[in-house]
VOKOLKE-121053 format. One record per residue (C-alpha): residue number from 1; residue in three letters; chain; x, y, z. Coordinates in nm, 3 decimals. Layout:
- NUM | ALA | A | X | Y | Z
...
// end
This chain:
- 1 | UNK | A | -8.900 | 10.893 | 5.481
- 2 | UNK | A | -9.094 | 10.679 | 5.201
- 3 | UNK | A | -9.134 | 10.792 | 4.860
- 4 | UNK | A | -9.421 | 10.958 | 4.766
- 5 | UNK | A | -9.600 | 10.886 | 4.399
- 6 | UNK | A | -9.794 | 11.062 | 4.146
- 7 | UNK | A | -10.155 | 10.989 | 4.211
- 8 | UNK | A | -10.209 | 10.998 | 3.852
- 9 | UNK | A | -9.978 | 10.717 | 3.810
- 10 | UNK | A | -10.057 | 10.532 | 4.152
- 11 | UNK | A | -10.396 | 10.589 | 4.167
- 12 | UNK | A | -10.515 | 10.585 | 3.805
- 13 | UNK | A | -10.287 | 10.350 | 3.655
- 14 | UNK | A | -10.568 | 10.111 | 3.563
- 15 | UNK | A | -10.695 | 10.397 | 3.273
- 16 | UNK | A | -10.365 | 10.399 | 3.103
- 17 | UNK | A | -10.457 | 10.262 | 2.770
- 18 | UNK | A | -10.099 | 10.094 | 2.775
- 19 | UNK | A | -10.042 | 9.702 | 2.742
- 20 | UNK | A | -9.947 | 9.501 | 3.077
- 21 | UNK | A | -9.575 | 9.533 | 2.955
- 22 | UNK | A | -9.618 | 9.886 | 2.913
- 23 | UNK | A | -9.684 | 9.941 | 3.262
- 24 | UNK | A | -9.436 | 9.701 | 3.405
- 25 | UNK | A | -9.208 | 9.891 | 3.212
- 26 | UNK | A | -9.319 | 10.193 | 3.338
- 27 | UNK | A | -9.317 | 10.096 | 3.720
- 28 | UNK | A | -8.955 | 9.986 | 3.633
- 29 | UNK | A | -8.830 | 10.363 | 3.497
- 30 | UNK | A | -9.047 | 10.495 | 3.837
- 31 | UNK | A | -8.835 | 10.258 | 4.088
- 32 | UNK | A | -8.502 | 10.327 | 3.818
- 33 | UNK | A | -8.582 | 10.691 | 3.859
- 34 | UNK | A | -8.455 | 11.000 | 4.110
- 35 | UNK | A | -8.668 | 11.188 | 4.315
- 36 | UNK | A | -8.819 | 11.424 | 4.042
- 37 | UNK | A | -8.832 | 11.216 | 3.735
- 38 | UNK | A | -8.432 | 11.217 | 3.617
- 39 | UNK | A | -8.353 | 10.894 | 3.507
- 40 | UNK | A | -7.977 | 10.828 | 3.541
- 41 | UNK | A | -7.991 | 10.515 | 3.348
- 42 | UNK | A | -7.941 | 10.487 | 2.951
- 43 | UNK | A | -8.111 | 10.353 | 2.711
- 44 | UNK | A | -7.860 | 10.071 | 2.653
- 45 | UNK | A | -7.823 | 10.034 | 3.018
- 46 | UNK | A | -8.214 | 9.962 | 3.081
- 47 | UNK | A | -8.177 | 9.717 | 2.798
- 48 | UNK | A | -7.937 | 9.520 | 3.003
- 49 | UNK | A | -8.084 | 9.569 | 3.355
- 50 | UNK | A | -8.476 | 9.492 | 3.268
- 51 | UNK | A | -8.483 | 9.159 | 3.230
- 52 | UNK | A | -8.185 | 9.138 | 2.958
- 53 | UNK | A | -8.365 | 9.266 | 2.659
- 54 | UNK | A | -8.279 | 9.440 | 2.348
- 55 | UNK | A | -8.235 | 9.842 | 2.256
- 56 | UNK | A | -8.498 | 9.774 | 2.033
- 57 | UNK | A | -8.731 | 9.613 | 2.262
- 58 | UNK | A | -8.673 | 9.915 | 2.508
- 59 | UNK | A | -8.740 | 10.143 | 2.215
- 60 | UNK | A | -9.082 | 9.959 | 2.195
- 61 | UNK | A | -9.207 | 9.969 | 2.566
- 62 | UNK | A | -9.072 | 10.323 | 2.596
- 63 | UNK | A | -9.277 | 10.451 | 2.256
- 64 | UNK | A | -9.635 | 10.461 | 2.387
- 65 | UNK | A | -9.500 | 10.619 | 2.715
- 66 | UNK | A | -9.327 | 10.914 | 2.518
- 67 | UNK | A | -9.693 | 10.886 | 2.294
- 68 | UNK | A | -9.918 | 10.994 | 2.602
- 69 | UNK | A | -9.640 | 11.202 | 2.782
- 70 | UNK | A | -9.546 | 11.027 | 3.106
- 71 | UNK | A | -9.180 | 10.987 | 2.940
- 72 | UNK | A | -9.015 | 11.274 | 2.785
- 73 | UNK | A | -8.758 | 11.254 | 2.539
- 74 | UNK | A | -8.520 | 11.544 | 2.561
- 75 | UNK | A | -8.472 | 11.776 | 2.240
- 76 | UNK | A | -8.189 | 11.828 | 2.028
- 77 | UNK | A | -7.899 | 11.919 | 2.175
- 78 | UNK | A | -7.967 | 11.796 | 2.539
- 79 | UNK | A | -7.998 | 11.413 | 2.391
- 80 | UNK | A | -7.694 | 11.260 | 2.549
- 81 | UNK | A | -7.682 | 10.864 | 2.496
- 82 | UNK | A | -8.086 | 10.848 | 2.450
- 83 | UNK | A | -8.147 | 10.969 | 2.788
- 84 | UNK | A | -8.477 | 11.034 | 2.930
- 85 | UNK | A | -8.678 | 11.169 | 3.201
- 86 | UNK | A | -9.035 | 11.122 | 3.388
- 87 | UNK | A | -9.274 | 11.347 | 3.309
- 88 | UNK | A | -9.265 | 11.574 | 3.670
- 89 | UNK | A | -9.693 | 11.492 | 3.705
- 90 | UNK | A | -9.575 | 11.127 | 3.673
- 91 | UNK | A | -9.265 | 11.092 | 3.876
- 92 | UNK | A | -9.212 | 11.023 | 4.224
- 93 | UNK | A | -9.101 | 11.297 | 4.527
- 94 | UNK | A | -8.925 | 11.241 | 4.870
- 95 | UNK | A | -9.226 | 11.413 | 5.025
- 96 | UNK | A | -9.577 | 11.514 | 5.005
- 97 | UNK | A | -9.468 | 11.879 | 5.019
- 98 | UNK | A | -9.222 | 11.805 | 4.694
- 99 | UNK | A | -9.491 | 11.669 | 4.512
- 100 | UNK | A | -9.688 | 11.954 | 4.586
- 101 | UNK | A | -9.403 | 12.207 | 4.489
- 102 | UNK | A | -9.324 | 12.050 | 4.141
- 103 | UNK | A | -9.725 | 11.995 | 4.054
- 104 | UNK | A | -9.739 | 12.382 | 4.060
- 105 | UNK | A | -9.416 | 12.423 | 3.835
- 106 | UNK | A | -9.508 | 12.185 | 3.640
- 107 | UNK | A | -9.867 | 12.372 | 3.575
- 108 | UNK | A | -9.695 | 12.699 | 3.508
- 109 | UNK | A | -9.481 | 12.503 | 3.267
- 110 | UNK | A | -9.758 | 12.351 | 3.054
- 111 | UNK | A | -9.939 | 12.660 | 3.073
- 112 | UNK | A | -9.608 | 12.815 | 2.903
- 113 | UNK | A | -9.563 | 12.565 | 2.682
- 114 | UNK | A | -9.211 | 12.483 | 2.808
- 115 | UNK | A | -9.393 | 12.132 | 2.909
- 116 | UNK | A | -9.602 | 11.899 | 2.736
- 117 | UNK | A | -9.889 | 11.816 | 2.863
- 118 | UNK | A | -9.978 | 11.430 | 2.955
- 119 | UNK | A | -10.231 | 11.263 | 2.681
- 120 | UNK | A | -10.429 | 11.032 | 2.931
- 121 | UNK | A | -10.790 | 10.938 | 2.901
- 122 | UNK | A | -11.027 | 11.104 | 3.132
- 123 | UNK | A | -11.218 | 10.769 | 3.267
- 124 | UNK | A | -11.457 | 10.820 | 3.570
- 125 | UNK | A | -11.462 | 10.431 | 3.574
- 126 | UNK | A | -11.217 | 10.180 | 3.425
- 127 | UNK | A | -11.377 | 10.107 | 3.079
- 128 | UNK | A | -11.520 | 9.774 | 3.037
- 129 | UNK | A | -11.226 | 9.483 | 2.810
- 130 | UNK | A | -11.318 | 9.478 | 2.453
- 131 | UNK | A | -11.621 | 9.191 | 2.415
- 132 | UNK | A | -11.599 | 9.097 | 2.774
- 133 | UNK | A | -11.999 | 9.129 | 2.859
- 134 | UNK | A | -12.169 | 8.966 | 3.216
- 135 | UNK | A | -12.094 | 8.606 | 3.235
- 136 | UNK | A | -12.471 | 8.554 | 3.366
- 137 | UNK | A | -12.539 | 8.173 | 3.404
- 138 | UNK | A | -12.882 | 8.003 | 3.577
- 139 | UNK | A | -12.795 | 7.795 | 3.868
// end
């Protein structure tokens, strides 16, 4: 059975205000991920396995994913080895009816305030590059 992602990440990833390594990044943690968002793969360890970069460069790409929620760092003392996980309306499921499943959990969760909520932009239409007007020319 194929994998089955997020629509907010597979459908609107174009209205993440995140930079083109952002989101190669995060497609990276999505195909490093489990079924449900766990990532089994440290910090240190992505360092090595995405293209051999540093911690610190890690640290960067994974800051504005933490900033609008679709990473979540976990707090105090479940931080083993700066772990992380997906945020559940972000990762991806082995099945439509999984997806379903942990969308409703994952409501009842923000609504409790056991979950953060995502910080995305609510575009109708992909907003237009800064300066980049009509090219109009007169042939």
């Amino acid at each position: 059975m194929a994998e089955v992602l997020s629509p907010i990440v597979a459908d609107r990833i174009w209205a993440l205000p995140l930079s083109g390594s952002a989101v190669k990044f995060l497609q990276y943690l999505i195909s490093r991920s489990d079924f449900g968002g766990h990532l089994p793969v440290r910090q240190v360890d992505m360092a090595r396995e995405y293209h051999g970069k540093t911690p610190q460069a890690i640290s960067a790409l994974m800051a504005p994913l933490c900033d609008l929620g679709l990473v979540i760092r976990p707090e105090g003392g479940e931080r083993k080895g700066n772990s992380y996980r997906l945020h559940p309306l972000a990762a991806k499921y082995q099945s439509h009816s999984d997806l379903e499943k942990a969308f409703r959990q994952a409501l009842v969760d923000i609504k409790a305030g056991t979950l953060p909520n995502l910080d995305l932009p609510r575009y109708a239409v992909a907003p237009p590059a800064e300066g980049a007007g009509p090219n109009l020319q007169v042939a």
